[in-house]
N, C-alpha and C positions, 0 to 999 in steps of 0.2 A: 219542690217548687222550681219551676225553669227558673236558668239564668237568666236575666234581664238584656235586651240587645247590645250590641253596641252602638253606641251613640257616634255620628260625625255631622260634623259638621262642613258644605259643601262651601268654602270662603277663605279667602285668605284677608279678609278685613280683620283689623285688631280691634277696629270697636265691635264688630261681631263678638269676636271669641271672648272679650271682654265682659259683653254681654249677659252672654248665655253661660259665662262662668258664674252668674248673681244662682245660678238653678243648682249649684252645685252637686250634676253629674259630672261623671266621667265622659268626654269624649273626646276623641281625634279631631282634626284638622287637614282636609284634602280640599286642593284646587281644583275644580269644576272644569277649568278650562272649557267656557262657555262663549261665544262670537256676540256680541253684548249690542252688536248694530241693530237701533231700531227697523222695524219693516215700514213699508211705505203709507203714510196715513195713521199709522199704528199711536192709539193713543198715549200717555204716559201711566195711564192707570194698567192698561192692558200688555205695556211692554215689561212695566215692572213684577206683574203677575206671571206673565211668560219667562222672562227670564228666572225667577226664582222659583219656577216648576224646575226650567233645562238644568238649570244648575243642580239640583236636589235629582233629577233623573241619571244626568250624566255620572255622579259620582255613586248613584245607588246600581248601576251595571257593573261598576266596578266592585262593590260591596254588596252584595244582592240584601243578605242575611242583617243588614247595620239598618236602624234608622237614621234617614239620614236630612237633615235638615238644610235648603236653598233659599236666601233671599236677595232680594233686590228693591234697593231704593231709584226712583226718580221723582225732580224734586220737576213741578208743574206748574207752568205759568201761562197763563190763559191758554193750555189747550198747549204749550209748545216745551218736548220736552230739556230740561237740561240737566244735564249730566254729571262728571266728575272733571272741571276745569282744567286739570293738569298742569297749568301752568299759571306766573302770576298774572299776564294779561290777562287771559278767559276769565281769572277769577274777578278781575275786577269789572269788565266786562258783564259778569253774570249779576256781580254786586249794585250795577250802576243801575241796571235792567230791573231788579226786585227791587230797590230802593223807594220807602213810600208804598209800596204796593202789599198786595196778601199772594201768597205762594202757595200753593198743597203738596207737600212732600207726600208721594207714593209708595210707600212703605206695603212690602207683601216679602209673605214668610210663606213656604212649601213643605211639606214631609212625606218623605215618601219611604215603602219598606216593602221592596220587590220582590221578597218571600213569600210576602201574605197577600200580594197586590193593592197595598193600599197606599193613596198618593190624592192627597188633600191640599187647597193653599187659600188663604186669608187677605185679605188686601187692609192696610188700617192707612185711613187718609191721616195725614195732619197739615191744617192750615196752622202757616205761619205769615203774621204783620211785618212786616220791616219796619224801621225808623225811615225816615226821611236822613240819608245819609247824604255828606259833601266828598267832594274827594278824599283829603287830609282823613276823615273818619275811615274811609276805604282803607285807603294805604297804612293805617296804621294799624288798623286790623291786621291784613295781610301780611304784613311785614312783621307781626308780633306773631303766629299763629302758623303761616301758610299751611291755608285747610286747602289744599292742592286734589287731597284725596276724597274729598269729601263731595257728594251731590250740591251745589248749591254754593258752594264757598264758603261754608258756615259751620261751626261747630257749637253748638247750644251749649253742649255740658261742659262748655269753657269760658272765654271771653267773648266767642261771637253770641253769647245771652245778650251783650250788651245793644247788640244789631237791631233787637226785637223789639216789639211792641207789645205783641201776645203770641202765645200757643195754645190754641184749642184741639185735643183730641183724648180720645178714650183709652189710648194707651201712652203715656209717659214717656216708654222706651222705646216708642216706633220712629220717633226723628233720631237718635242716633243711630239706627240702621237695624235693628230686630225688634219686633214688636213682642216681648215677652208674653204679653198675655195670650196671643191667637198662638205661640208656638207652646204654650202649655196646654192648649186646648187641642193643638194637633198631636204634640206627644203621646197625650191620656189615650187619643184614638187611636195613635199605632203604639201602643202597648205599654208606652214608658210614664208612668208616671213620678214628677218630682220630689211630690210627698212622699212618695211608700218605695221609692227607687234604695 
């Protein structure tokens, strides 16, 4: 029976690898080193699929023979998208912006396996509610948390749960940045599967 491939992951996010650690394979960890600026017009559904192609592409030229898995979150508000805040202004900026409002986190996962030429990718939306938040709520988030790194300034599987109102979507783990389900559905078709790995 062949060996099974190797598995990478194309990310340096710790909720990624965190992740995709629930599948309990084996894989590495390479930076994609991908240019992340949206194109002009370019939607948040269509950027976030793009880039978690380039990312999954860029690291499988270097690993032909690995599957190799790329994603990318943008989080969407009315059509505009936002990003990873970086800092605590933007965050609260982005916080003040979603507050009261429904946001679509663009969650898309890519796998690609440049041996066999195959390169598939998934987009899972998730709409998420905010509270009607005040400042004082803001900043004490922020200042408990600083989700600096994160799409949106928000971390669900923490204390930013508290932000919410709802989350509606068909996969669970696509707001904190890999949507498990479509990337077992991409693994099984480029050769790996979880079950029988």
């Amino acid at each position: 029976m062949p060996a099974s491939p190797a598995l990478i992951l194309a990310s340096t996010s710790r909720y990624r690898r965190h992740l995709l650690e629930r599948l309990r394979l084996p894989f590495d960890v390479h930076s994609p080193e991908v240019d992340e600026t949206p194109h002009p017009a370019e939607s948040p559904a269509a950027l976030a699929l793009r880039l978690a192609l380039s990312k999954a592409q860029a690291v499988s030229r270097r690993f032909p023979q690995a599957v190799v898995i790329g994603s990318d979150q943008v989080a969407d508000l009315d059509g505009n998208p936002l990003g990873k805040p970086g800092n605590h202004e933007r965050a609260v900026q982005q916080l003040r912006a979603m507050s009261g409002r429904s946001v679509v986190f663009q969650t898309a996962v890519a796998v690609v396996r440049a041996d066999t030429g195959f390169a598939d990718s998934a987009l899972v939306p998730v709409t998420v509610r905010f509270l009607q938040l005040d400042e004082a709520q803001i900043e004490r988030y922020l200042r408990a948390e600083q989700p600096y790194d994160c799409a949106g300034s928000a971390k669900s599987e923490t204390l930013g749960i508290a932000l919410l109102e709802a989350i509606e979507s068909n996969d669970p783990t696509a707001l904190v940045g890999l949507p498990l389900i479509q990337t077992c559905r991409l693994l099984r078709q480029a050769g790996v599967d979880p079950l029988s790995a």
